[in-house]
C-alpha positions in Angstrom: -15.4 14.1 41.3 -18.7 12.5 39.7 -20.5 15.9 40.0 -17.2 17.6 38.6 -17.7 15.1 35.8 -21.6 15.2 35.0 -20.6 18.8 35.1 -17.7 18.5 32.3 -20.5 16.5 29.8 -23.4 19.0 30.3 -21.1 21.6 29.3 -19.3 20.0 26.6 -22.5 18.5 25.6 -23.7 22.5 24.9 -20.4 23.8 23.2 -21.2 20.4 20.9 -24.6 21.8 20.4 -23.8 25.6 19.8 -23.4 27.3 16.0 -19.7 27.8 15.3 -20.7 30.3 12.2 -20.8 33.4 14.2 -17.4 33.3 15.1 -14.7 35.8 14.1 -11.7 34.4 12.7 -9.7 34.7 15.5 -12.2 33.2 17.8 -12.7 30.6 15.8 -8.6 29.5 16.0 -8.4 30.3 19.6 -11.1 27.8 20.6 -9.7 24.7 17.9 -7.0 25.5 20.7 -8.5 25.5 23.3 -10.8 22.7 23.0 -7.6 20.7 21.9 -5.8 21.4 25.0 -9.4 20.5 26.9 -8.7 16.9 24.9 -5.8 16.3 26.2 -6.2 16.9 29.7 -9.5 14.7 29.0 -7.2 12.0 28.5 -4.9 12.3 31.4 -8.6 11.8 33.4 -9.2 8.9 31.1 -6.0 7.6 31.4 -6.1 7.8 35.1 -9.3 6.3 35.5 -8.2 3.1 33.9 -5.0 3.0 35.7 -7.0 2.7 38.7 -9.5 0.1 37.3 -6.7 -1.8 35.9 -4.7 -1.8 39.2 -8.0 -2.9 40.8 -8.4 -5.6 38.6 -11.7 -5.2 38.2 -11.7 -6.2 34.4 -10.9 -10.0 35.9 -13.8 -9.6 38.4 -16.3 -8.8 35.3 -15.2 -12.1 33.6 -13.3 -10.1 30.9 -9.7 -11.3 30.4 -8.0 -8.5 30.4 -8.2 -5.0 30.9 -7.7 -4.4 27.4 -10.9 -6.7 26.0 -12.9 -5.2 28.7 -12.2 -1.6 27.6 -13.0 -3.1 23.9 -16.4 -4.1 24.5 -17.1 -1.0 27.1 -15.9 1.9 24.8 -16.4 0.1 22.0 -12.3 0.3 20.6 -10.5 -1.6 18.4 -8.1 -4.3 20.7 -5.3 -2.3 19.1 -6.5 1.0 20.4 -7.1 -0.9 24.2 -4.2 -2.1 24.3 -2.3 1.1 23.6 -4.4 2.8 26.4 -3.6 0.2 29.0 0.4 0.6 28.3 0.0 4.7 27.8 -1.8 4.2 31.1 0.5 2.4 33.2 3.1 4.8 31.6 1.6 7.5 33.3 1.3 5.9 36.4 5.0 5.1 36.5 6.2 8.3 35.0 5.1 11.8 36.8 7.1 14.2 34.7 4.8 12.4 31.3 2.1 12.3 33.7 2.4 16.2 34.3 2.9 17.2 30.5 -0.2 15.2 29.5 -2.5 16.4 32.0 -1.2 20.0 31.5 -1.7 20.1 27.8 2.0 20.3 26.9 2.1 17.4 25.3 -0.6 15.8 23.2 -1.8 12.0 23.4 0.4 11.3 20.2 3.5 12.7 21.4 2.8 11.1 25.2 2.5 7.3 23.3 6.0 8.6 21.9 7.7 9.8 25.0 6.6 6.4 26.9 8.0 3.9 24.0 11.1 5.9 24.2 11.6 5.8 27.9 10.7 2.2 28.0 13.6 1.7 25.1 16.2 3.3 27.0 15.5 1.7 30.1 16.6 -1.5 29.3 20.4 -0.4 28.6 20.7 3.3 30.0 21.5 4.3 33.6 17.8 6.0 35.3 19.6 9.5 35.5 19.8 9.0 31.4 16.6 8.1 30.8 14.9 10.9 33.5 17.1 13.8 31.0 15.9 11.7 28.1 12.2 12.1 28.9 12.2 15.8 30.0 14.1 17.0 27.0 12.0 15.5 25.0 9.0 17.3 26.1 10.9 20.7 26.8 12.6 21.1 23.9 10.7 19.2 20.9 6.8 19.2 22.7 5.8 21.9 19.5 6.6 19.3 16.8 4.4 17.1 15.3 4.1 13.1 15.9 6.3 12.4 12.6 9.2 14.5 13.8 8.9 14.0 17.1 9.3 10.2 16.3 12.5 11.2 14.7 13.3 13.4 17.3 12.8 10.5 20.0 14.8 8.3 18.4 18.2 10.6 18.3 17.3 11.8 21.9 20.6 9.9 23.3 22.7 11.9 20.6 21.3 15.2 22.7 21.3 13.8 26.6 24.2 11.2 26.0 26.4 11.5 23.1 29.1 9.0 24.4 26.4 6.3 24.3 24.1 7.4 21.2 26.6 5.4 18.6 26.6 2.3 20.6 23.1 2.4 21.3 22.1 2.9 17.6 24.1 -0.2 17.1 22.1 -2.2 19.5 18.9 -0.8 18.1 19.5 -1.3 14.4 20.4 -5.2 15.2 17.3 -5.6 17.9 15.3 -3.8 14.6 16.9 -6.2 12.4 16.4 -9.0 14.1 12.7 -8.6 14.8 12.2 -7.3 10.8 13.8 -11.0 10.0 11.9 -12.8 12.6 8.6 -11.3 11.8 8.3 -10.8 7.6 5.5 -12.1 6.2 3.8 -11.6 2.8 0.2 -12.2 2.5 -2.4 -12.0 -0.8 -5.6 -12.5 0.7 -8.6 -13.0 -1.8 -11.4 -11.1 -0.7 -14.3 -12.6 -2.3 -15.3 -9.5 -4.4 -12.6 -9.6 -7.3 -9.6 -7.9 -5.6 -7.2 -9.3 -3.4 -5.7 -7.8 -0.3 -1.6 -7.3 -0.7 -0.3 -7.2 3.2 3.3 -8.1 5.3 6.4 -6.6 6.6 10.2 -6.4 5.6 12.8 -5.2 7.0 14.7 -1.8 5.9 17.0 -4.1 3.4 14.2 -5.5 1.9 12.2 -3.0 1.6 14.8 -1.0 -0.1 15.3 -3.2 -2.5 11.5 -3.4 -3.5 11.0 0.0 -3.4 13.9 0.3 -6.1 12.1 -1.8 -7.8 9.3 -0.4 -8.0 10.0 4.0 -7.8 11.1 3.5 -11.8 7.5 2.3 -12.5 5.8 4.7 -10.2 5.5 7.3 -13.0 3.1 9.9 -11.5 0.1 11.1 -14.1 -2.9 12.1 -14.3 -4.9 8.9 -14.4 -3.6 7.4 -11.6 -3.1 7.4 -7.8 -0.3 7.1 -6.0 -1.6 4.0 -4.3 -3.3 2.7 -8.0 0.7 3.2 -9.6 2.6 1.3 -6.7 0.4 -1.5 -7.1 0.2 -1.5 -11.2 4.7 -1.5 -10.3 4.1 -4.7 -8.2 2.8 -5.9 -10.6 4.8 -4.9 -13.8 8.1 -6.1 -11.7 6.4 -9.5 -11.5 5.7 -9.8 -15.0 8.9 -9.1 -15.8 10.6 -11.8 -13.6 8.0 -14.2 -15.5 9.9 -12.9 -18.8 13.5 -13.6 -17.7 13.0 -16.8 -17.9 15.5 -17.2 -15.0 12.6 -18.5 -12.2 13.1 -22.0 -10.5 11.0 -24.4 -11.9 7.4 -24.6 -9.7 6.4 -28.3 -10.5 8.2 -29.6 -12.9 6.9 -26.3 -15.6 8.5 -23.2 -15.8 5.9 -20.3 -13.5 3.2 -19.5 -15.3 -0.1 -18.2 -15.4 -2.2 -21.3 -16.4 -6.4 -20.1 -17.8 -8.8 -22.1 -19.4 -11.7 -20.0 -21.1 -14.3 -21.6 -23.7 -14.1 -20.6 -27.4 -17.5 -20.6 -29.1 -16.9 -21.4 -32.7 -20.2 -20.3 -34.2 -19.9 -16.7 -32.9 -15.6 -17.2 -32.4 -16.2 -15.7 -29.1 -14.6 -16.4 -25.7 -16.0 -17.0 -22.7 -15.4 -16.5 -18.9 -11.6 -17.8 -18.2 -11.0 -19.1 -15.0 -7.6 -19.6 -13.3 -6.3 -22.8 -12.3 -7.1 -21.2 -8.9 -11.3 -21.3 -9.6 -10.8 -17.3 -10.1 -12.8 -15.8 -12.9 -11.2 -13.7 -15.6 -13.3 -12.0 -18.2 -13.0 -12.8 -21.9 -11.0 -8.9 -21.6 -8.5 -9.9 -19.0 -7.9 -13.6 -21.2 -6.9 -11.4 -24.3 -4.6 -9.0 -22.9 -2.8 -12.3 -21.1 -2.8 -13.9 -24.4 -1.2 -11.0 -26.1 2.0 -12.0 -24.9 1.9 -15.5 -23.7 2.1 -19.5 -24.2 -1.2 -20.8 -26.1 -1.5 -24.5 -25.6 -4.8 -25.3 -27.1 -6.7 -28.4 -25.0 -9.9 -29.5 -26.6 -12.2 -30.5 -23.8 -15.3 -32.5 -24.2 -18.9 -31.9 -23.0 -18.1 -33.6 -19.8 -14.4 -32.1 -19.2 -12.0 -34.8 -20.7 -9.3 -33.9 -22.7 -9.8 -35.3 -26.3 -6.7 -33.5 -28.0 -3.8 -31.5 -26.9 -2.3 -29.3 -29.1 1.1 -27.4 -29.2 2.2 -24.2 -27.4 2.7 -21.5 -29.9 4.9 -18.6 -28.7 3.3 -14.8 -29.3 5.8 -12.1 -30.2 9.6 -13.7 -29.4 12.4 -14.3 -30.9 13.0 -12.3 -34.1 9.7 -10.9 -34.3 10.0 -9.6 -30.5 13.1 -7.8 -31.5 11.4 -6.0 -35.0 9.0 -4.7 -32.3 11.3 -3.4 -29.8 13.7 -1.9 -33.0 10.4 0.0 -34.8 8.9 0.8 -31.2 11.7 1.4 -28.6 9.4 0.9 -26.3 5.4 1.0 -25.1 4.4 3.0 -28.5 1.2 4.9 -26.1 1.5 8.8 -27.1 3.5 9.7 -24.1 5.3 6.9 -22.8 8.7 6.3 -21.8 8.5 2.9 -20.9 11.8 1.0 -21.9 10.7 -2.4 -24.3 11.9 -4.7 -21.1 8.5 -3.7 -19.7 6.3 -3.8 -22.7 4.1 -6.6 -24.0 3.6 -7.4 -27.1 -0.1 -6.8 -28.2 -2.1 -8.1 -31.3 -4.4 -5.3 -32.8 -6.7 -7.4 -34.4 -6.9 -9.9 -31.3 -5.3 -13.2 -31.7 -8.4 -15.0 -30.6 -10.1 -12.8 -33.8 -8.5 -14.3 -36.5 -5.0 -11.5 -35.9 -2.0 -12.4 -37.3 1.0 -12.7 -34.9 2.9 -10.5 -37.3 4.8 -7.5 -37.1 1.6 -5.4 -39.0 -0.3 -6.4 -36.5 1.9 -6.1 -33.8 2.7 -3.0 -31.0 4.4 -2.6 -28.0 2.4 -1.2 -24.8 3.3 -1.2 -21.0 1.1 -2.8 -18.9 -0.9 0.2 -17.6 -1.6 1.2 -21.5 -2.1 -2.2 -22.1 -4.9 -2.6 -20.1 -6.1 0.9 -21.3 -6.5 0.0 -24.8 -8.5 -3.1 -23.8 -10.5 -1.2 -22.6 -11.4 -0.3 -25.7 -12.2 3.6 -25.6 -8.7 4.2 -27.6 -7.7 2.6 -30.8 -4.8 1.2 -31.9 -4.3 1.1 -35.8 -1.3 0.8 -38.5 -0.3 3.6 -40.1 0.8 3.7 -43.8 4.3 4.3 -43.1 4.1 1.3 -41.0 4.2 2.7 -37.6 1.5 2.4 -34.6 -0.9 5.4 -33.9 -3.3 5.7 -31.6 -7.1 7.6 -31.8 -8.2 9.1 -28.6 -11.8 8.7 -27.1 -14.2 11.9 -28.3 -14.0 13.0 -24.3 -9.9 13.5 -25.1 -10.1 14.9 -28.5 -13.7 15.5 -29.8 -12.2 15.7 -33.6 -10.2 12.0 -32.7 -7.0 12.9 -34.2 -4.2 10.1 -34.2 -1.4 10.4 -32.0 1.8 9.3 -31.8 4.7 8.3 -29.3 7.4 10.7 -29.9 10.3 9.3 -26.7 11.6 6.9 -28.8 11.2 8.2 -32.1 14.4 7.7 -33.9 14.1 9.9 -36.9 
C-alpha cells in the first residue's frame, strides 16, 4: 500500500502541476468531477488510516492526549476539524453501508458527517432495523443533494422509513434541542483591542425568533450597506431604543446609561477625545452624535481630576419639543428614509457643543445609520425657508449639490 500511495502523490503532484487552459469545456467539467470523486475516496483512505491509528492508540504512545490533538499538531487542523475526523472515522468503522458510499464516491465528506450524526441520533430511541433503513435511504434516495438540504432531509428521514414514530420522535428532539439551547445560551461582547468588539453566543429557536423580529424591520437592504453591516447597525438601533423607553430596571441606583467624559477646550471651544466610563476612547465625532440626543451633566474637573462643580442635566430634544420634531418630520427626515420617529434621534445642526440652540430651527430627526452619515460630514443638513430640513449631497452624489428632500412622510 506505501508504493500504491507514493504512487497516488507523484501523480496528483503532476495533475497539480499541469495547465488547465487547454482544456475544452467539456473536459474541463468532467475532470472538477472526477477529481472530486478522487477526494472523496481520498478521505475514506484518510479516514481509514486514523481509524487504525486511533484504535492502536498510538496518539497516547506519542505523549499526545488524544487522537484528536495529535492529528492537530501532525496535519496541522483546527481541534474542531480533528475532532470531527476522529468521530466521522469511528463512524465509518462501525457503519459499512456509510463506509461503502464514502469510499465509492456516492456520497461526499459533507453529506457522510450528516448521515453518521443522524444514525447516531436515532440510535438512541429507534429499533437497529430503523436506523439500518434510515441510513441507506438517506444515501439512495437524497445522496445528489447538497449539505443544506440534505441536513433537512436527515432530519425528516423517520417521516420516510418510520412514519408511526416520526411525530413522537420530533417531540423528543424539539425538547432534547430545547433543553440544550437553554442550558447552553450565552452572549458575549468581546473587546478586541483594535476599536471593534466581537458580538458572539447562542439562543435557542424562541429566542432567536424573537430577536430576529426585532431586528428584520431595521434590516432595510440599500446600497451602502451589507447585509452583515445592517444586522449589526439593527442590534444596535433596537438597543437604543430600549434606552428611550425608559422602562429598563435601574443598573446602580441610575437609570442605564451611556456615561463619557470628554475635555472641552474653551479657547478654541473644541472637544477632545471622550472616553467611556469603560477606559474606551470615543472621538470628539462619536461624543457629538451621543450628545445629540442625550443627558448633559456638565462636571468641571480640575488639573488633577477632582470635581470642583457639578452642574445640572439638561435634557436634548423631549417633551414638547420632541413631539414638534416628530409632527414637522414624521420620521428620520434623510432623502429616502422611512424610518418611523420611535427610531430617530434628535440631532442639532449647528452642534450643541458649537454654540447650537436646542430648538426646533435647529433641530432634525435622523435614524441612526443617517445619523452617523451626516457626522460624517460629506452631506449637509440645513433649514430651509419654509422651515423644513433639506439635505445637500457630496459632489461624488450630485456634482451640481442640489438639496434634497424626504418625501415618505411628507404630509402635504
Amino acid at each position: 500500500m506505501r508504493e500504491t500511495l507514493e504512487q497516488l502523490r507523484e501523480i496528483a503532484g503532476h495533475c497539480a502541476g499541469t495547465p488547465v487552459w487547454s482544456l475544452p469545456d467539456t473536459d474541463l467539467i468532467d475532470a472538477v468531477h472526477t477529481v472530486h470523486d478522487a477526494e472523496q475516496m481520498l478521505a475514506a483512505i484518510k479516514l481509514h488510516l486514523i481509524r487504525e491509528i486511533d484504535g492502536r492508540n498510538l496518539p497516547i504512545t506519542q505523549q499526545a492526549a488524544s487522537t484528536a490533538v495529535w492529528l492537530r499538531e501532525r496535519l496541522h487542523v483546527s481541534i474542531h476539524t480533528a475532532r470531527r475526523t476522529v468521530d466521522l472515522a469511528q463512524a465509518l468503522d462501525r457503519r459499512p453501508v456509510l463506509d461503502t458510499a464514502l469510499s465509492s464516491g456516492t456520497i461526499n465528506v459533507e453529506q457522510a458527517h450528516i448521515v453518521a450524526k443522524t444514525i447516531h441520533d436515532l440510535a438512541d430511541e429507534n429499533p437497529a432495523d430503523v436506523v439500518d433503513l434510515a441510513e441507506k435511504t438517506l444515501i439512495a434516495d437524497f445522496a445528489d443533494w447538497e449539505p443544506a438540504t440534505f441536513r433537512k432531509a436527515a432530519e425528516r428521514i423517520l417521516a420516510h422509513v418510520a412514519p408511526e414514530a416520526a411525530d413522537e420522535a420530533d417531540r423528543r428532539a424539539a425538547e432534547r434541542d430545547e433543553k440544550r439551547a437553554q442550558r447552553t445560551r450565552a452572549f458575549t461582547l468581546t473587546n478586541n483591542g483594535d476599536g471593534r468588539y466581537r458580538v458572539t453566543g447562542w439562543l435557542d429557536a424562541e429566542a432567536a425568533a424573537i430577536v430576529n423580529a426585532a431586528l428584520d424591520p431595521l434590516c432595510k437592504p440599500d446600497l451602502e450597506r451589507t447585509p452583515a453591516q445592517r444586522r449589526a447597525d439593527a442590534l444596535v438601533e433596537v438597543c437604543r431604543l430600549a434606552l428611550h423607553t425608559e422602562q429598563l430596571p435601574d443598573n446602580g441606583g441610575d437609570r442605564p446609561q451611556v456615561a463619557v467624559t470628554v475635555p472641552y477646550d474653551v479657547v478654541r471651544k473644541e472637544l477632545g477625545v471622550g472616553q467611556l466610563d469603560t477606559g474606551e476612547r470615543l472621538t470628539a465625532e462619536q461624543v457629538r452624535r451621543l450628545a445629540c440626543d442625550a443627558h448633559i451633566l456638565p462636571i468641571v474637573l480640575g488639573g488633577q481630576g477632582q470635581i470642583l462643580d457639578v452642574g445640572q442635566q439638561r435634557r436634548l430634544f423631549t417633551g414638547p419639543l420632541r413631539r414638534a420634531l416628530v409632527v414637522r418630520d414624521g420620521g428620520c427626515a434623510f432623502p429616502g428614509c422611512d424610518r418611523p420617529p420611535q427610531w430617530c434621534d434628535g440631532h442639532h445642526i449647528r452642534h450643541w457643543t458649537d454654540g447650537g440652540d436646542t430648538a426646533l430651527n435647529n433641530g432634525v430627526l435622523l435614524c441612526g445609520y443617517h445619523h452617523r452619515l451626516i457626522h460624517r460630514g460629506e452631506w449637509e443638513v440645513r433649514m430651509a425657508d419654509d422651515g423644513r430640513p433639506e439635505f445637500i449631497p457630496p459632489p461624488y452624489v450630485d456634482s451640481e449639490r442640489r438639496p434634497r428632500r424626504n418625501i415618505y412622510h411628507r404630509r402635504t
